[in-house]
N, C-alpha and C positions, 0 to 999 in steps of 0.2 A: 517248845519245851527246851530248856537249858538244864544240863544234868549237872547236878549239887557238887559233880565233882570237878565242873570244867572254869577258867579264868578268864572273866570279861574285865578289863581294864581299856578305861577311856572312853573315846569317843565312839560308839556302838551301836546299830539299829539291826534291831533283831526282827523278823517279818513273822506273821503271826504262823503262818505256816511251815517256817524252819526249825530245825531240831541239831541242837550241841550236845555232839556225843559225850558219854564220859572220858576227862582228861583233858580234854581241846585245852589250849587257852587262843585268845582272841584280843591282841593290841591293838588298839585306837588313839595308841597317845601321841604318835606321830599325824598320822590323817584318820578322817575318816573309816570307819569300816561297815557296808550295810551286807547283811545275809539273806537270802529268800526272797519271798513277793514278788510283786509284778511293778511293770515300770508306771502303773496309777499312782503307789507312794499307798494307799489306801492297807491297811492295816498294820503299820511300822508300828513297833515299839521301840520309842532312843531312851537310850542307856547309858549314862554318862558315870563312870565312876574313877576315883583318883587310888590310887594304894601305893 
């Protein structure tokens, strides 16, 4: 779950079992960034956005 109020930009893999509290923001526009899950790779969601 990603809370409406937190900033994902770039390059981003959110794991289906991780949660972005309100406020966070989350850069990926330099490298990569992946959150949560296990080292299978098996449930990633990538999240690519430019702003």
């Amino acid at each position: 779950m990603v809370d409406a109020s937190s900033v994902v930009v770039g390059d981003v893999i959110i794991a289906d079992d991780a949660n972005i509290w309100p406020l966070v923001a989350i850069r990926g526009n330099v490298n990569q960034v992946r959150i949560g899950g296990t080292h299978q790779y098996s449930g990633w969601q990538h999240t690519s956005c430019n702003a």
